[in-house]
C-alpha positions as CSV (number, residue, x, y, z in Angstrom):
1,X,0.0,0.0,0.0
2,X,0.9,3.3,-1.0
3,X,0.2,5.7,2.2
4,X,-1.2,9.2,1.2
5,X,0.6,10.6,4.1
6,X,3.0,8.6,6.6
7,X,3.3,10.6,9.6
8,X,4.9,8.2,11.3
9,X,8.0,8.2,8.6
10,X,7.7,11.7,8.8
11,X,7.9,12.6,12.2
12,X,10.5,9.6,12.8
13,X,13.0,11.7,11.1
14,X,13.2,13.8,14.2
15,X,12.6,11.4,16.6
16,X,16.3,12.2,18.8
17,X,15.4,16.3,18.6
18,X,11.9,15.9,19.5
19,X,12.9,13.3,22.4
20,X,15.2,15.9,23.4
21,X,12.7,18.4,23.3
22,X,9.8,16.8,25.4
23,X,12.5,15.8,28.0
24,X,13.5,20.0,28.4
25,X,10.3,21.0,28.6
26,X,9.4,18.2,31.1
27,X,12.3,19.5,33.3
28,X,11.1,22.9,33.1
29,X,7.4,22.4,33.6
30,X,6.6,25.8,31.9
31,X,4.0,24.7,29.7
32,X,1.7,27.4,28.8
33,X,3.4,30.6,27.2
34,X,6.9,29.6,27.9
35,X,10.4,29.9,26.4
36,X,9.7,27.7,23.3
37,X,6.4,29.9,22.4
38,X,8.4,33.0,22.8
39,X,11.4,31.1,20.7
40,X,9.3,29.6,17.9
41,X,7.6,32.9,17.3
42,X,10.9,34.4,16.7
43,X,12.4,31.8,14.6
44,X,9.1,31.6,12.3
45,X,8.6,35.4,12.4
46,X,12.1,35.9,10.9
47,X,11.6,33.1,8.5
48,X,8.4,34.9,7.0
49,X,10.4,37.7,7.2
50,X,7.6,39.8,9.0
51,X,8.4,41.6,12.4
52,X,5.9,39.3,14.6
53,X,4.4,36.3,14.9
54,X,1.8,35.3,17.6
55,X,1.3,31.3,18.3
56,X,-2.6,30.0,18.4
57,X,-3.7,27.1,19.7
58,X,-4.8,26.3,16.1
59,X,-5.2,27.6,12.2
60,X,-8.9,28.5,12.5
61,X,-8.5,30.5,15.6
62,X,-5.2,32.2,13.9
63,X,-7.4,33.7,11.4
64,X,-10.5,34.3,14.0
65,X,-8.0,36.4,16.5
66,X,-6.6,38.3,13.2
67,X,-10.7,39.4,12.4
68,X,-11.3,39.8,16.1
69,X,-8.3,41.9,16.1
70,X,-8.8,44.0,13.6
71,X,-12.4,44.9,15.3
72,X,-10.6,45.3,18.3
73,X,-8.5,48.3,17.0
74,X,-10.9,49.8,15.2
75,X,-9.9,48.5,11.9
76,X,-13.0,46.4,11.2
77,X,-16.8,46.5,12.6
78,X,-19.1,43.9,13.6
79,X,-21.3,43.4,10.3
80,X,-18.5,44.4,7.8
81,X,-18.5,41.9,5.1
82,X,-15.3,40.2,4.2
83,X,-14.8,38.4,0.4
84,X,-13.4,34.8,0.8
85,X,-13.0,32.3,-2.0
86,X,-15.9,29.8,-2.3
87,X,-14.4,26.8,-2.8
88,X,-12.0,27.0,0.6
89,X,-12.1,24.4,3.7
90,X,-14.6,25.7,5.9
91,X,-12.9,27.4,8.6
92,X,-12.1,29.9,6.6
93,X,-15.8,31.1,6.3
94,X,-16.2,30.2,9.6
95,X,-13.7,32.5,11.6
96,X,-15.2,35.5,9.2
97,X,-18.4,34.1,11.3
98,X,-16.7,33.8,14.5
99,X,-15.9,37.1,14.2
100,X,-19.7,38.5,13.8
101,X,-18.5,39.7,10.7
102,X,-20.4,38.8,7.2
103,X,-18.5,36.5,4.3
104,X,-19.2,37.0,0.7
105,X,-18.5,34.0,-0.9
106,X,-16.4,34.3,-4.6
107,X,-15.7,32.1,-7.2
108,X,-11.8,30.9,-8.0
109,X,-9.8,31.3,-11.0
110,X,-11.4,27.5,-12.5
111,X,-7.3,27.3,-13.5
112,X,-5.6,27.6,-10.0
113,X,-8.4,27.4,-7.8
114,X,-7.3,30.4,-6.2
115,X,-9.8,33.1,-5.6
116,X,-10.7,34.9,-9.3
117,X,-9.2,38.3,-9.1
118,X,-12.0,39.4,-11.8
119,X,-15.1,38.0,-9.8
120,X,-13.4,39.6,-6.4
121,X,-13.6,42.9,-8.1
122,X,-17.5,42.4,-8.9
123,X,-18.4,41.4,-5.5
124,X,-16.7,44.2,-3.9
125,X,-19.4,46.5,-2.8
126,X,-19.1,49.5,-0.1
127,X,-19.5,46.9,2.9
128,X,-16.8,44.9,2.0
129,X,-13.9,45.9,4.3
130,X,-11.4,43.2,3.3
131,X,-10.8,40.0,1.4
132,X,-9.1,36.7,2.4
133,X,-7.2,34.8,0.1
134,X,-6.5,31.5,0.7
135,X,-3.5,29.8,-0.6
136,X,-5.1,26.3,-2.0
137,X,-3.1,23.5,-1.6
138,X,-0.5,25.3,-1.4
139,X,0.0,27.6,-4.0
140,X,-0.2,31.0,-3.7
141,X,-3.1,33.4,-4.9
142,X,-2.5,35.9,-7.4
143,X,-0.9,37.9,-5.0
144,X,0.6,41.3,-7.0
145,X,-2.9,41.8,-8.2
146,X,-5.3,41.4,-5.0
147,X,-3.0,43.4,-3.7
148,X,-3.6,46.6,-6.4
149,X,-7.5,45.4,-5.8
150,X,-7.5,45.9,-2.2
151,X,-5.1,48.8,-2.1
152,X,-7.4,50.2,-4.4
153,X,-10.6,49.5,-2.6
154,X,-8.6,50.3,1.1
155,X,-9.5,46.7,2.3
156,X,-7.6,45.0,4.5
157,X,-5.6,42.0,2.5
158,X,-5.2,38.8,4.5
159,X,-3.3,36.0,3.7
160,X,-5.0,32.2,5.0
161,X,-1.7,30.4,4.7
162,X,-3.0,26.7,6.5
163,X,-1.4,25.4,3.4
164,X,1.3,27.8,2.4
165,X,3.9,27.8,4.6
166,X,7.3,28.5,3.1
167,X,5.8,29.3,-0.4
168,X,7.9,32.3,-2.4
169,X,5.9,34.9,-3.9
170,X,7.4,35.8,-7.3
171,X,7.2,39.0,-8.9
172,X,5.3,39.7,-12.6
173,X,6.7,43.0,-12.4
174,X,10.7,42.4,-13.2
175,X,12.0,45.9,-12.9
176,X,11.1,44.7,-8.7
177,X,14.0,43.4,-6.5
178,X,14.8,40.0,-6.3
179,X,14.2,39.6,-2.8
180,X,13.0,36.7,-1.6
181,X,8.8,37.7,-0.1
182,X,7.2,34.5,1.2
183,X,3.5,33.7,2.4
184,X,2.8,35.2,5.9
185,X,4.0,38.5,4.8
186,X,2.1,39.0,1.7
187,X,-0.6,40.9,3.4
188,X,-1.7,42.9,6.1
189,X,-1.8,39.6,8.2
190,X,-1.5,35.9,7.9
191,X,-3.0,32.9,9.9
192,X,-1.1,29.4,9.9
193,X,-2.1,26.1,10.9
194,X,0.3,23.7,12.3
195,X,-2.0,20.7,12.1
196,X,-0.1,17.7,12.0
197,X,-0.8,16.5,7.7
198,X,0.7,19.9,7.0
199,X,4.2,21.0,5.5
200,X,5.2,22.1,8.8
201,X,2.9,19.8,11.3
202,X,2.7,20.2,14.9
203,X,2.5,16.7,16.9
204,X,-1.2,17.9,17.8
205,X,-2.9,21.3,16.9
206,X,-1.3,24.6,16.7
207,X,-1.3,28.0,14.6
208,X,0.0,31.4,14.1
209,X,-0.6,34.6,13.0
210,X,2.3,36.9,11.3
211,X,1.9,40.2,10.8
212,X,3.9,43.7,10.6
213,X,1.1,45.6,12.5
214,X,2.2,46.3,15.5
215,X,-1.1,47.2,16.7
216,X,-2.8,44.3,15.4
217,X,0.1,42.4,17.4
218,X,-0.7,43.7,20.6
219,X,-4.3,43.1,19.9
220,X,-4.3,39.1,19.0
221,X,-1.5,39.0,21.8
222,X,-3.7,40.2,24.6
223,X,-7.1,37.7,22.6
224,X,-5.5,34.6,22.7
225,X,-4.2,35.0,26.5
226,X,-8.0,36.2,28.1
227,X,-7.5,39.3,27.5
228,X,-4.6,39.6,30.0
229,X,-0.8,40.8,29.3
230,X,-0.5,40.5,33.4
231,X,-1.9,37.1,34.9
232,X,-5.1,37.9,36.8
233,X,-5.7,41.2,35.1
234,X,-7.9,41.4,32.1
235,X,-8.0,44.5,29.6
236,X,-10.6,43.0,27.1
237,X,-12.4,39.8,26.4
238,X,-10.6,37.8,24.9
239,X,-9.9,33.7,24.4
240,X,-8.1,30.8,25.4
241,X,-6.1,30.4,22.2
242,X,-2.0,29.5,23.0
243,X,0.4,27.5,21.0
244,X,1.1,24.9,23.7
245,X,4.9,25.3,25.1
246,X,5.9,21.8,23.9
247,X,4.0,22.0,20.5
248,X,6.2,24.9,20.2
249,X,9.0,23.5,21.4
250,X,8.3,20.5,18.2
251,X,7.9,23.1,15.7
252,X,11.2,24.8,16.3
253,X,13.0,21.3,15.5
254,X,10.9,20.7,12.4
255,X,10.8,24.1,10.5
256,X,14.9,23.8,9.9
257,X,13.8,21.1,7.5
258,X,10.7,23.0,6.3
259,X,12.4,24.3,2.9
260,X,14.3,20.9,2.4
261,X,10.9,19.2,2.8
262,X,9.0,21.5,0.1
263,X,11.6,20.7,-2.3
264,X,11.2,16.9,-2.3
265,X,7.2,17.8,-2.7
266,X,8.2,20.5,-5.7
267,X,10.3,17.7,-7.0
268,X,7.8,14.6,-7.0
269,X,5.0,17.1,-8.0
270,X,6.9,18.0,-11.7
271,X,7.8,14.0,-11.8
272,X,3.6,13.7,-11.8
273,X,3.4,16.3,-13.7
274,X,5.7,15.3,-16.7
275,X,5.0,11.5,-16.7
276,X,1.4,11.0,-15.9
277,X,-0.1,11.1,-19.5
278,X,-3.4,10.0,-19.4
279,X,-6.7,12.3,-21.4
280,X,-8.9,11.1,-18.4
281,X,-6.9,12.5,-15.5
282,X,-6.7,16.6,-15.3
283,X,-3.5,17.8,-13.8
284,X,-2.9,20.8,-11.5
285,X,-1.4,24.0,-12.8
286,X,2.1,24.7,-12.2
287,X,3.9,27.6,-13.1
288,X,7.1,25.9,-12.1
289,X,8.3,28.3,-9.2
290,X,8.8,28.3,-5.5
291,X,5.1,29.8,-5.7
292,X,3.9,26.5,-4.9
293,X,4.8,24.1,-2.1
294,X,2.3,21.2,-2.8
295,X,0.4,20.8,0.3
296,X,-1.9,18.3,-1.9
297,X,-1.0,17.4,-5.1
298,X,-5.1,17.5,-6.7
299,X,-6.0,16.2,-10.1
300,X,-9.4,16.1,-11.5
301,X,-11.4,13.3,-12.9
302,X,-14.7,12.8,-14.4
303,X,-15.8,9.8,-12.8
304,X,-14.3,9.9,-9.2
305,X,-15.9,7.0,-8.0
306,X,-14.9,4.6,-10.6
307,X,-11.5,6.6,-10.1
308,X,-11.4,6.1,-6.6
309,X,-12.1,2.4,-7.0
310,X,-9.4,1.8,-9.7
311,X,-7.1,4.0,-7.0
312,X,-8.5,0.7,-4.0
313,X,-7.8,-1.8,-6.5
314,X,-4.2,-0.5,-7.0
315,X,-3.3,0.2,-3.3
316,X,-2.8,3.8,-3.4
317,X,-4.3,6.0,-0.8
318,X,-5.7,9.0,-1.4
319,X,-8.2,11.9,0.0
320,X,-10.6,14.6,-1.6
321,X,-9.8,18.1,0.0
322,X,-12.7,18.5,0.0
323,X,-15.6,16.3,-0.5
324,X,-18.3,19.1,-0.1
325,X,-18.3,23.1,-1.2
326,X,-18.6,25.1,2.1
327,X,-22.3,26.7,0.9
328,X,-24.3,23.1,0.7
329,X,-22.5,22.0,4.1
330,X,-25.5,21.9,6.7
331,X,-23.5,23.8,8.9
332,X,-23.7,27.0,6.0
333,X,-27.1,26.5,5.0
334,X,-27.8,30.3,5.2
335,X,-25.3,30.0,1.6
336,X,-27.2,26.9,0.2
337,X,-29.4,29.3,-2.4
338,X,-25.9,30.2,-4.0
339,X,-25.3,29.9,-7.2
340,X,-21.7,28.7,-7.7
341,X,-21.5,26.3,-10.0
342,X,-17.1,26.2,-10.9
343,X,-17.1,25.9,-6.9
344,X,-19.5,22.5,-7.0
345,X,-17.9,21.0,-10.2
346,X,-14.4,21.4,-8.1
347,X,-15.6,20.1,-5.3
348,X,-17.3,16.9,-7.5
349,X,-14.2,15.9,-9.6
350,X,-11.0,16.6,-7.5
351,X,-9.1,13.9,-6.2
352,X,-5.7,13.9,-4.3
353,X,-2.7,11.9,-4.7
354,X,0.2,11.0,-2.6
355,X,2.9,13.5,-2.3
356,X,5.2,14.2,1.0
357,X,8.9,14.3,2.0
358,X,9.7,10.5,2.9
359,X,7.5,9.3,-0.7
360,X,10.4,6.9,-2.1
361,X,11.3,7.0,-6.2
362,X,9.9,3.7,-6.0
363,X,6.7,4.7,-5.1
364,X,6.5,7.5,-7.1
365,X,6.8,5.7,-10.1
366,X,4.8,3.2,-9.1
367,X,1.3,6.0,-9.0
368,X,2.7,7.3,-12.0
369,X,2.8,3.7,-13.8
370,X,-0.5,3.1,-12.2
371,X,-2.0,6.1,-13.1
372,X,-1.3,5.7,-16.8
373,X,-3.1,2.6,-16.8
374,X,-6.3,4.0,-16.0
């Protein structure tokens, strides 16, 4: 059997460091807001290259603390609406939600799956105070332009980067500098999950928000601990939302492999990419870059269940991200009258297929032999 994802293989590759790590952090019995939070921020602020970082105690309440933050200094209002792409994992729509505030839901470039920069433009309306762009599987929205749109609307530009982490922004403008921009500080804010399938997983949940708002810092810092900056003193209400100590403490030993690790994925994903030839299996777009770390490597298929089946019969694992658009979830049925119909035909067809750091050549060309076949 081909695994979709082998945490065990992937974590095992630490195993010494994060042995290491759970025994310190044992010994020092500071496990809530400790050293390791306060050191992990640092190291993953610097390596988004944005001048803070706040750990969450997961993705989805990263991105509800940036919302709640922004009403909290005056930046947003309970009721604004805020665009978000249609066809994202729910907790994107949810934390606009969370955060009283209203989501418009948009329709993605049917190429990238990113959120369409022309149907953004059309649902911007004088009640839309910002947009979220989520980087899908990975690759990056059409940054340079959302961020023309939303300077030129004055919305607030947020980056959900669940998916993202360590992908390179690369300029269409070449008169720019050459310097190396990656997700997290593509925006006014970003929110990260850590949960454990993704390319920098925690061993349980975790998130972040990065920023270079130094208001909105102070803000999300003071949400995620009660309200409180001194224990037993509370200046607003807030949440419990902390990056535990030792998740921290994990993190730090894994992100030093972070870019190693998105290469391999870059790597098998052009392999997939060049040697699956088969008219009944739609590959993912790929411009070839950095832009792209390959959280999930997603095809499209007419058939997925007779897909899916030939995928059983051939042991290869696999997983739909996701198996049902956010509006005709029960949970969204305020959405369900929607009419978003490159949304439902993504969610129907798309399929996805092994890709991680510890995937051997073997097995590689093994899905790719298999796939051919089909």
């Amino acid at each position: 059997m081909i695994k979709f994802l082998d945490l065990h293989k992937i974590n095992n590759r630490f195993h010494d460091e994060l042995e290491a790590s759970f025994s310190s952090s044992l010994d020092a019995s500071h496990f809530i807001l400790g050293d390791n939070v306060s050191k992990f921020e640092n190291e993953f602020a610097h390596y988004c290259g944005t001048e803070y970082c706040v750990g969450t105690a997961s993705g989805l309440d990263a991105l509800t603390l940036i919302l709640k933050g922004y009403i909290e200094i005056g930046k947003l209002n309970k009721g604004d609406k805020v665009i978000v792409p249609a066809n994202t994992f729910i907790a994107t729509i949810l934390s606009v939600l969370h955060a009283d505030l209203e989501p418009v839901l948009v329709e993605p470039n049917p190429e990238t799956y990113n959120l369409s920069v022309e149907e953004t433009e059309i649902a911007i309306t004088k009640d839309v105070k910002a947009i979220i762009m989520v980087h899908l599987y990975g690759q990056l929205a059409d940054i340079e332009s959302l961020k023309l749109l939303s300077e030129k609307h004055n919305l607030l530009l947020i980056e959900d980067a669940a998916q993202a982490h360590g992908a390179v922004a690369i300029s269409k403008n070449q008169k720019l500098n050459s310097k190396t921009i990656k997700a997290g500080n593509l925006g006014h804010a970003a929110a990260f999950s850590f949960y454990p399938s993704k390319n920098l997983g925690a061993l349980g949940d975790g998130g972040a928000v990065t920023t270079n708002d130094s208001d909105l810092y102070d803000a999300i810092a003071l949400l995620r601990n009660y309200g409180s900056s001194v224990k037993y003193s509370h200046e607003i209400i807030g949440f419990n939302s902390r990056l535990d100590d030792l998740q921290a403490a994990f993190l730090s030993v894994k992100l030093k492999s972070l870019d190693v690790d998105n290469q391999k994925r870059r790597t098998i994903a052009k392999q997939y990419i060049n040697e699956i030839d088969n008219s009944k299996i739609q590959l993912p777009f790929y411009n070839g870059t950095d832009s792209h770390v390959f959280y999930a490597f997603v095809v499209v298929v007419d058939d997925r269940e007779d897909f899916i089946k030939f995928l059983n019969q051939n042991n290869i694992e696999w997983l739909i991200h996701y198996p049902i658009p956010p509006h005709k979830q029960k949970a969204l049925h305020r959405f369900s009258h929607l009419n978003l119909p490159i949304t439902e035909q993504i969610h129907k067809r798309i399929i996805s297929l092994p890709i991680s750091p510890i995937i051997t050549d073997k097995e590689v060309q093994t899905v790719i032999k298999v796939l051919n076949t089909y």
